[in-house]
N, C-alpha and C positions, 0 to 999 in steps of 0.2 A: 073280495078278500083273497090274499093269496093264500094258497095251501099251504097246510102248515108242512109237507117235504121238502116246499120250493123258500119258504122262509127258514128250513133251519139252512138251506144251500148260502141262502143271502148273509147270512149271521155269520159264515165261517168266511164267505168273498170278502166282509167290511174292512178289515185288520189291514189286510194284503192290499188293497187300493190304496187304503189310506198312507201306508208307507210308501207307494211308487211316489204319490202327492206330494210325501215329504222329502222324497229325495229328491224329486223337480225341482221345487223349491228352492235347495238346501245346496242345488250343485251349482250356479254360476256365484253366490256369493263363498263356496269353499275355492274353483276354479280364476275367476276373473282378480282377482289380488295377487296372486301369485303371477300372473299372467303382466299386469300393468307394472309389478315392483320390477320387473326383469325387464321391460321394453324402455323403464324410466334409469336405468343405472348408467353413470357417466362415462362417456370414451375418450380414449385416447387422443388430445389437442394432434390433427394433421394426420392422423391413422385411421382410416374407414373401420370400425366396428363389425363385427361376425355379426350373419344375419339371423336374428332372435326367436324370428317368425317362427310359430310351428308347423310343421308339414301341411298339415291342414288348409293353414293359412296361405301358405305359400301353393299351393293347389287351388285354392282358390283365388288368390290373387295374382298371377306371374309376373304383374307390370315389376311387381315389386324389387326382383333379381334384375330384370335390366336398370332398376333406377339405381341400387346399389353399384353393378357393373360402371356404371357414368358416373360415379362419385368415387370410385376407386381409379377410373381413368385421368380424371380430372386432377387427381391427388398427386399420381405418376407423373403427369404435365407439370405440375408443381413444383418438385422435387428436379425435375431438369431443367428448372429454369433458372433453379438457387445457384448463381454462381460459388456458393460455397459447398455445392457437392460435388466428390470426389470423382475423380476416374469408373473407381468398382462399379461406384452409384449409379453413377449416367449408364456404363454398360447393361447391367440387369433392368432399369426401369427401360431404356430402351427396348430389350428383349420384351420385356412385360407388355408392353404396349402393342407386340404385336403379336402378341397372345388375345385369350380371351378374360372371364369371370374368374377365371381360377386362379391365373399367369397372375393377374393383377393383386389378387389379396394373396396370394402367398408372398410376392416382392413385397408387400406393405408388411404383411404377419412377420416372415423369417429373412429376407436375403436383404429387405432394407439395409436393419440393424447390422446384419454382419461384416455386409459390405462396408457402411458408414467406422465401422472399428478398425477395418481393412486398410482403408483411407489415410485412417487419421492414424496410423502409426507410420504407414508412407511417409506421409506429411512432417511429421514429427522427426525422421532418417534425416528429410532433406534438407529443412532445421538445422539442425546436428550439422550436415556437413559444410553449411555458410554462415554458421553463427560464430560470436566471438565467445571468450571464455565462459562468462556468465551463462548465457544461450546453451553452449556444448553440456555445461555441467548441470542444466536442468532439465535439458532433453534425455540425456542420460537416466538421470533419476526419475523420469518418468515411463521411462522405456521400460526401467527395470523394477517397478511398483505395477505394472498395469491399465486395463482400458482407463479405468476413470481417473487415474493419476494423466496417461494422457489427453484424455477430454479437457481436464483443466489445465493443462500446460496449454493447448494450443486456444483456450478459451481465455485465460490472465497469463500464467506464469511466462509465455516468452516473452511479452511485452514486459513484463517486469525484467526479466532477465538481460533482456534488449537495451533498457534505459540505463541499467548499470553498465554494459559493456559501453553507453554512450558515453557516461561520466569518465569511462575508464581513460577513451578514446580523447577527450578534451584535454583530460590532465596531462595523457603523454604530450599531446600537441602544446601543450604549456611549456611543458620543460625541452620540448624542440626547439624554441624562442632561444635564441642567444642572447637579447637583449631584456630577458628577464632576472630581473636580482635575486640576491643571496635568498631574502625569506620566500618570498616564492617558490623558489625550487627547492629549500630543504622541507616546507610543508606537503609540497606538491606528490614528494617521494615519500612520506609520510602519510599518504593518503591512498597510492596506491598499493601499499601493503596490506592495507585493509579491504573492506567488503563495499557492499553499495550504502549504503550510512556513510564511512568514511568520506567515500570520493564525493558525497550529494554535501555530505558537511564543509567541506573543503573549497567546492565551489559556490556555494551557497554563502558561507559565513568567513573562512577562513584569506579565501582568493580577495576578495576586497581588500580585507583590511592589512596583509602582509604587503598587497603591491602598493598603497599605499604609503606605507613606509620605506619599503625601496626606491619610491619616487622620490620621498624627500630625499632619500642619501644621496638620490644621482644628482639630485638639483644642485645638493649641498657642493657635490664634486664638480658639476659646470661653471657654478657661482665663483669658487674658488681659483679654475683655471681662463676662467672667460674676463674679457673686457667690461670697459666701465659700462655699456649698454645692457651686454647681460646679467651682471651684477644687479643692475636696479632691476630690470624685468624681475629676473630670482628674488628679489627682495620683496619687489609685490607683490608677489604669487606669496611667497609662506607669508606675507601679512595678512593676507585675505583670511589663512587659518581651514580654508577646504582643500578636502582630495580634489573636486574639481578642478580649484585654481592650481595647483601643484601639475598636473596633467594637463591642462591647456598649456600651461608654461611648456612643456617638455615634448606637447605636440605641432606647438604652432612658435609661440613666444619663443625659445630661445631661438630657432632657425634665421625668425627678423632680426633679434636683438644681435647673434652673430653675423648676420649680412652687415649688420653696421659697423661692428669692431673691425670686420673685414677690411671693408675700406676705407675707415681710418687708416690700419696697416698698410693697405696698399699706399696710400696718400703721403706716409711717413717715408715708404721707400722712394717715390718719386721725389720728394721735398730733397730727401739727401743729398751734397753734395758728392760725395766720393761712389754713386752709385754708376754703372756703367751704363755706355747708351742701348746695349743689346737688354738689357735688364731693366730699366727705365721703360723700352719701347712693350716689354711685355705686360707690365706694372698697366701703361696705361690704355693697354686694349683690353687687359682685364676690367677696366674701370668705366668702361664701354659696356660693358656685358652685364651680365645677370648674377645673379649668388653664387651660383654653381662655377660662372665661369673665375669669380674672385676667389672663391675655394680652393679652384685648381690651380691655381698662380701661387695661391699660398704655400699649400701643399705637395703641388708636383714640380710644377715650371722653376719656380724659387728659388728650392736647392741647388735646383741643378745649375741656373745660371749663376749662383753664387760659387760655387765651384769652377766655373768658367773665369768669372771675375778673379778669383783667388790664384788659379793657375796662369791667368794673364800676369798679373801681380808679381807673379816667381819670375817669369821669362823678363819681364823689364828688368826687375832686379837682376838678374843674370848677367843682362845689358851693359851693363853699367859698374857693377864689382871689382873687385880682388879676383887674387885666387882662390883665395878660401872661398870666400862668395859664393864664385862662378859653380864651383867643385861642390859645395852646397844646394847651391839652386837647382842646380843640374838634378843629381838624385833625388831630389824634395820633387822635381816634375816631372822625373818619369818615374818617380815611386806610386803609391796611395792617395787616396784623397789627402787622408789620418799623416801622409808625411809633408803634405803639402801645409796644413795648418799649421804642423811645429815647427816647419822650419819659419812661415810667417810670425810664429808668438816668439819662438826663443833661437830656430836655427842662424836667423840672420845676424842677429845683433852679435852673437858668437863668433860667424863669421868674418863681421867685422875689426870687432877684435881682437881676430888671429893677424889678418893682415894691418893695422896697426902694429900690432906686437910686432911686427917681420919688418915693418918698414920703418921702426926706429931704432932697430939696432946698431950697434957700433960699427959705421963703417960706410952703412945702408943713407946716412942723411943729406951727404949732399953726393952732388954728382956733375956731372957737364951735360948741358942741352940748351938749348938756346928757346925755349919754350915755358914765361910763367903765365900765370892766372888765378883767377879769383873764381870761388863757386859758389850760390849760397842756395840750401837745398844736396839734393844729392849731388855728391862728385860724380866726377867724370872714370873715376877708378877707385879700385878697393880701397885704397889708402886715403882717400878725400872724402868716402861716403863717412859720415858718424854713424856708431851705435845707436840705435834707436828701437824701441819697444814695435811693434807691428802690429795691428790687429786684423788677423783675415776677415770674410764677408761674412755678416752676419752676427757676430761676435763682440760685446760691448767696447769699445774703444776708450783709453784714457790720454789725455792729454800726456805726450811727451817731451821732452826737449834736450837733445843732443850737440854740444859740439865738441870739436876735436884739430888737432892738425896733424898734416901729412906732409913727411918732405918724401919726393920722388927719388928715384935714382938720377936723373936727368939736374940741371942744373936751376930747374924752377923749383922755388916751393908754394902751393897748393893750401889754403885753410878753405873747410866745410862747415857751415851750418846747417842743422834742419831741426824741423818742428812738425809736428805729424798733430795732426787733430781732425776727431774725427766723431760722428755720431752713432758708429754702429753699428749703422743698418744692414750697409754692404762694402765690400771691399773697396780700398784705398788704391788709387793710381799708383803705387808702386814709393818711389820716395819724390818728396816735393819738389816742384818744378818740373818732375816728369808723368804728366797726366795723361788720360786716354787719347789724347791729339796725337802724343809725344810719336817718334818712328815710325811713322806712317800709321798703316789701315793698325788697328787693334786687335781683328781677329786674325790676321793673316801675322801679325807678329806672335800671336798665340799662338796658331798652326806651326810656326816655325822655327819656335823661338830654341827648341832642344836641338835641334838640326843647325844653327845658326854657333850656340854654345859649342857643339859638338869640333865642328869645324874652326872654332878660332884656340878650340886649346888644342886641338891637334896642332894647330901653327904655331900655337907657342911655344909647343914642346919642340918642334923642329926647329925653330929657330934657338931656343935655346942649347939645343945639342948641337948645332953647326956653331 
């Protein structure tokens, strides 16, 4: 039996055990809840998380700081490897790295982030200073809203920004074209008044369908000034009824269809009779050659030796004249081109005549010489050659037909025929009977022929003053 001293001792002990019993109990499930909700809460994607542990723990376990320490190193390795980290960045995580525990998660905690905002406004300046309008004007307004307005500028907005200054950049180089038509270039400037909508509409929806219609007007304009070859090609093409066939025409089709009308032309100048043999021999080396070189025969060579032919033309006629003539042709060859034409359409026939007029007046028609003859074609002198119409090189030609009589001062008299016909093409040997053969070489009477002029009315004049 216990005594009853030692059992009222035990009856006041029971209470007090029983509660240390209940707080044993009582304390890992109030502790361990708390403990596992804090160890399980989410971190930050790419940022090592503060270590959670309590002292305790972390005394008792240390592996645990160096495995944190290698998962913060490894993080730093990361981060410098991103070629989209900036300058600031790579400086500090370098530094970090060769630090220890602490170097490491303060660059992750604090100087990551600051540096990375550091960056990206750099980034954002230098933006700004090679961007086109678009570009400048968004970097600006990002600059001037803040970090996160710049995060997303250089995350979307310059690329957006970017794409309109390309639009921008297309449409000038559209209306750089010379060879682009009316609608084109009025929507074009139409377009860059506006925003990027505008310019994305314009060559998206707009550019098609205006060059389109310019195509056909040029075609319309080829059609109209080109030969029978491009004419049909042109015709095929808008029957087809597509922008394709229009544009093939205008990229390939008329260049053939014009190499053909070419040489036809060419083929017209050589057929001609009254054409020259320096102009002939060019004709048909062009006809030898390529498109390019029947082009240039057309266009450059051509004139010019029509010009050659025309001024040879004058020097014959000089040849052969009156005085008026002479006095005519003379200034018609060392004037202009512009005076060489007219005196061929109307100078000469005027010329003629004047000395007609002069050589049948009263007094003027007969005379003594012991010298007649007959001409038929151009005379031998102003008063033998007839009026006659001329057509210089190049120039349509109409059938004319002249005659007339001449009586000399001398005791012969003199009758003239001529008949001029011609196809047009190129200039006329001068008057009939006296062709490119006539007076020797043809270029060397052309070189000479003002100098030749020059000197025989100086003689005239002398001898009529003595």
């Amino acid at each position: 039996m216990i005594p009853s001293h030692e059992a009222g001792l035990l009856s006041m002990k029971l209470p007090r055990v029983s509660a240390v019993v209940a707080a044993a109990v009582l304390a890992p499930a109030v502790l361990f809840p708390s403990t596992a909700s804090a160890s399980d809460a989410p971190k930050p994607t790419g940022v090592s998380g503060p270590d959670t542990a309590s002292d305790s723990v972390k005394d008792a376990t240390p592996e645990d700081g160096d495995a944190q320490e290698q998962r913060d190193r490894a993080e730093v390795r990361r981060i410098l490897a991103d070629p989209a980290s900036g300058p600031g960045v790579r400086e500090a995580a370098e530094k970090a790295l060769k630090g220890g525990a602490a170097e490491l998660r303060h660059f992750l905690t604090v100087e990551l982030d600051e540096q990375r905002k550091i960056d990206d406004r750099v980034r954002t300046f230098q933006i700004l200073a090679t961007g086109g309008p678009a570009v400048k004007a968004a970097a600006t307004a990002a600059l001037r809203a803040g970090d996160d307005a710049i995060a997303e500028f250089l995350k979307t907005g310059q690329y957006t920004a970017r794409a309109e200054d390309e639009d921008r950049a297309k449409v000038e180089a559209i209306l750089a074209d010379p060879k682009i038509g009316r609608g084109v270039r009025e929507a074009a400037e139409k377009a860059l008044k506006g925003g990027a909508a505008e310019l994305r509409h314009f060559l998206t929806v707009e550019l098609p369908k205006q060059r389109g219609d310019d195509n056909r007007v040029k075609l319309a304009q080829l059609m109209d000034k080109g030969g029978r070859a491009v004419r049909e090609a042109a015709s095929r093409a808008l029957d087809a009824g597509t922008d394709e066939a229009v544009e093939a025409f205008l990229n390939e089709g008329f260049a053939k269809a014009q190499f053909e009308d070419d040489r036809v032309e060419v083929l017209r100048v050589i057929a001609d009779k009254e054409t020259g043999p320096a102009t002939a021999a060019a004709a048909q080396k062009a006809m030898d050659g390529n498109a390019e070189a029947v082009r240039r025969f057309l266009t450059v060579e051509l004139p010019v030796l029509r010009e050659s032919d025309n001024r040879l033309k004058v020097s014959q006629i000089a040849e052969t004249g009156g005085p008026a003539v002479k006095k005519a042709a003379l200034a018609a060859w060392e004037g202009s081109y512009a005076d060489v034409l007219a005196f061929l359409k109307e100078g000469w026939a005027k010329a003629k005549a004047e000395d007609e007029a002069a050589a049948t007046k009263p007094g003027t028609g007969n005379g003594t010489g012991a010298a007649t003859g007959n001409g038929t074609g151009a005379g031998t002198d102003g008063a033998g050659q007839q009026p006659q119409t001329v057509q210089p090189a190049g120039l349509t030609q109409t059938t004319t037909t002249g005659t007339g009589t001449g009586t000399t001062t001398t005791t012969g008299t003199r009758t003239g025929t001529g008949t001029t016909t011609g196809s047009g093409a190129l200039a006329a040997t001068g008057t009939d009977g006296l062709g490119w053969e006539a007076g020797g070489a043809a270029a060397a009477l052309a070189a000479g022929a003002a100098m030749v002029v020059a000197a025989r009315r100086r003689s005239t004049s002398t001898s009529t003053e003595s």
